[in-house]
C-alpha positions in Angstrom: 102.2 118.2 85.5 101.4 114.6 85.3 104.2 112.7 82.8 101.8 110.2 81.7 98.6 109.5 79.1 96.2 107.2 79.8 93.8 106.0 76.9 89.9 105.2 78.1 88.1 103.2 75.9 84.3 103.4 76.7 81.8 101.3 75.1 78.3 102.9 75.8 75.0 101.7 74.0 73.2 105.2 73.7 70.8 104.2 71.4 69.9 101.3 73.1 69.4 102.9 76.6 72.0 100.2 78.0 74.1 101.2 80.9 78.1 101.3 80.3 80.0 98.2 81.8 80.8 98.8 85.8 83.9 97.2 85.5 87.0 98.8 84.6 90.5 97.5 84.2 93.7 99.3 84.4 96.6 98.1 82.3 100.4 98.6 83.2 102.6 97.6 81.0 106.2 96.6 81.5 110.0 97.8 81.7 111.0 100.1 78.6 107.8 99.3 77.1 104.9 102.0 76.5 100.7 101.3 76.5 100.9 100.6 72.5 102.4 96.4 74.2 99.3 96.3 75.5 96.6 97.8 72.8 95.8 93.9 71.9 94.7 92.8 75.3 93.2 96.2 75.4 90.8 95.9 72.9 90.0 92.2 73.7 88.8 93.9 77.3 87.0 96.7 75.5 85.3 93.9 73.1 84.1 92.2 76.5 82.3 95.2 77.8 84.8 96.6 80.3 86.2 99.6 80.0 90.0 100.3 80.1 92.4 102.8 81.6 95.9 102.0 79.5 98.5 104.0 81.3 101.3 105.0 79.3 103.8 105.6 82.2 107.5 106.3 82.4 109.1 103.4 83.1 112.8 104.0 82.7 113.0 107.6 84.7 111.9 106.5 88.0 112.1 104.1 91.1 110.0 101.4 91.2 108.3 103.1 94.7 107.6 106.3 92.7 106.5 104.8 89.6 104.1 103.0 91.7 102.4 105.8 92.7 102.4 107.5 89.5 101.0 104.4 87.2 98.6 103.4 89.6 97.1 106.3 90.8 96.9 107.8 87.2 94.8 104.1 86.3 92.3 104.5 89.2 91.8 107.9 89.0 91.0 107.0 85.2 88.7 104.2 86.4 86.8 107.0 88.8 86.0 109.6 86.8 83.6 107.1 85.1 79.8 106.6 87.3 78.9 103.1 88.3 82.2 101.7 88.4 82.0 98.9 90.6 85.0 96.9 90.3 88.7 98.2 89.4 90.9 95.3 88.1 94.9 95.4 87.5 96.2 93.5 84.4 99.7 94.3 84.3 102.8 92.7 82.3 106.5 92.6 84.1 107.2 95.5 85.6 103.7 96.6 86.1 102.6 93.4 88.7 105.4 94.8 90.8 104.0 98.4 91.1 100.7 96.7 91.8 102.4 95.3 95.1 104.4 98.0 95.6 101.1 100.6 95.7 99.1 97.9 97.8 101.9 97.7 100.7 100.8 101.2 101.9 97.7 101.7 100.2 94.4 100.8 99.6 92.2 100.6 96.6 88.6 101.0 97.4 86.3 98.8 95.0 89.7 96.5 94.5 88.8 93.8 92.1 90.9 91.1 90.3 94.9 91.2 89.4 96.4 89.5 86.6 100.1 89.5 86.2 102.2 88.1 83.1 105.4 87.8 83.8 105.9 89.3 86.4 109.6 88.8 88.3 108.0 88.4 91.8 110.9 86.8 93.3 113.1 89.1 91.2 114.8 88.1 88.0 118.5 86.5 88.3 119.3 88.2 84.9 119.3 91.8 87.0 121.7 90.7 89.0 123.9 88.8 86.2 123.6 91.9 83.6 123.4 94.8 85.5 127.5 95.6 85.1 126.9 95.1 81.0 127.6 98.9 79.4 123.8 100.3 78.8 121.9 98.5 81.5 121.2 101.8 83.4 120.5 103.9 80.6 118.1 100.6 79.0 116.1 100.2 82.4 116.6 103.1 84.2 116.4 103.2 88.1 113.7 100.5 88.6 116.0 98.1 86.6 118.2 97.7 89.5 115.3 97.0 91.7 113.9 94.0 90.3 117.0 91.9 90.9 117.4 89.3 94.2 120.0 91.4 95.2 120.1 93.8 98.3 118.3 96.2 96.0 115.5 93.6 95.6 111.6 95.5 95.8 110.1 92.6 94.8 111.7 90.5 97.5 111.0 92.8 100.3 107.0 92.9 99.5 104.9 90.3 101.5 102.4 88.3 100.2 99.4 88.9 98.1 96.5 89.6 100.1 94.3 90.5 96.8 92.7 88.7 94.6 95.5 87.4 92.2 96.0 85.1 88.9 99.8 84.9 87.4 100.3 83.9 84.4 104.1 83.0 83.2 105.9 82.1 79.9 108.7 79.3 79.0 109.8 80.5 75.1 112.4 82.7 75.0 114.1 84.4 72.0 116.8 85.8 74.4 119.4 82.3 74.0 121.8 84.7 76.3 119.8 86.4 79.1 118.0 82.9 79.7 121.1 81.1 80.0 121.4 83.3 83.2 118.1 81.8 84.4 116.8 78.5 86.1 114.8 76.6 84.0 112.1 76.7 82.4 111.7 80.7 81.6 110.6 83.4 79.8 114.0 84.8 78.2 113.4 87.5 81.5 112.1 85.6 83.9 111.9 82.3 85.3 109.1 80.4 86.2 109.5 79.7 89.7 110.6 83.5 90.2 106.8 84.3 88.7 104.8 82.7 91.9 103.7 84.5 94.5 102.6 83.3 98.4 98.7 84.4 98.1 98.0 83.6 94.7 94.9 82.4 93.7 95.7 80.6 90.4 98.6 80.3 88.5 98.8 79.2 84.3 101.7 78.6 82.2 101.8 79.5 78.5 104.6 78.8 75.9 105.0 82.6 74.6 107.8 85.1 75.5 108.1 87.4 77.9 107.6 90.4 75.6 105.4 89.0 73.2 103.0 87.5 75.4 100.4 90.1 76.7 100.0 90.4 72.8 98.4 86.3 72.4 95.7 85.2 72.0 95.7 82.3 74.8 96.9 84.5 77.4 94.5 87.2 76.1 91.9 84.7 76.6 92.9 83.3 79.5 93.1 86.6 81.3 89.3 87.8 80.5 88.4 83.7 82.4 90.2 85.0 85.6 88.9 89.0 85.8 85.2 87.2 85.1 85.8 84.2 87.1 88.7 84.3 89.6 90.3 81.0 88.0 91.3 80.6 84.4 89.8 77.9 84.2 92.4 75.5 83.7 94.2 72.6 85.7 96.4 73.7 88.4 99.9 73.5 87.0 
């Protein structure tokens, strides 16, 4: 039995006679958080015509190699059940950006369209690696905590480039004073900047929100829908 709920969310004009959207994007949302972090950006991609596979995954009981294949696979197969879907996009906060990579590294995604990651610790995140001793860590993150360090444990690190079509979009508020001071400047209270790029990339945006408020915002709300329509968001290269 499969430990996770996805919501779809299908706009289709009946009376009208117009055909559904062909586009469908999966949301993943991040470490210790559930699909309710990302119901705003989810309805902002259900008010723009695509429809949405929100996968409610769980994030704290596995590695990040099998929750790669369980969030993922559960968000396509979502996508699939719908006719005319041409396109199948990723928008994925933390945690979720590194299953993407993990998923793509030995499989394929047939009708692949566009990836947006927020936040996401693709170089790994220095504050795994400082905090990971503090009493609670294990039982906060669960296995995949571990994993998204620099460390020896590092997934993240041991991923290659992206070889997808990719826009990252990273934060430099934080409203963690003592998990940043752990991390190179400017950051996220999670994750620094720098530790957000990846080789591959295809455009990159920096935002002043936090890294667990910011799938919730409107500019990187906005800014996402640019890239999955355009490939760019549509600002200067920062």
């Amino acid at each position: 039995m499969r430990t996770t709920r996805v919501a779809i969310f299908l706009t289709v004009l009946i009376w009208s006679g117009v055909a559904p959207a062909a586009e469908c994007v999966v949301l993943l949302h991040g470490l210790a958080r559930t699909s309710l972090s990302m119901s705003r950006m989810q309805q902002a991609l259900v008010d723009e015509d695509f429809l949405v596979a929100n996968v409610d995954y769980p994030s704290r009981d596995h590695s990040i190699e099998d929750l790669a294949s369980i969030a993922v696979e559960e968000g396509v197969d979502s996508c699939r059940a719908h006719d005319g879907v041409e396109k199948i996009h990723f928008v994925t906060h933390s945690l979720g950006g590194i299953l993407v990579r993990q998923y793509l590294s030995v499989n394929t995604i047939d009708k692949l369209g566009r990836v947006v990651m927020l936040g996401p610790p693709n170089q790994g995140s220095r504050a795994v690696d400082e905090l990971a001793d503090v009493p609670g860590f294990d039982w906060i993150n669960g296995p995949a905590g571990r994993q998204l360090g620099k460390g020896r444990e590092s997934v993240p690190l041991k991923l290659g480039p992206a070889d997808f079509e990719l826009g990252i979009i990273a934060g430099t508020r934080s409203i963690d004073p003592i998990t940043s001071a752990v991390l190179e400047d400017p950051d996220d209270g999670r994750v620094s900047v720098t530790d957000t790029r990846l080789e591959g990339m295809d455009d990159f945006v920096v935002v002043e929100h936090s890294h667990a408020f910011m799938m919730r915002m409107q500019r990187p709300i906005d800014l996402t829908i640019e890239f999955l329509r355009n490939g760019s968001f549509g600002v200067e290269a920062e």
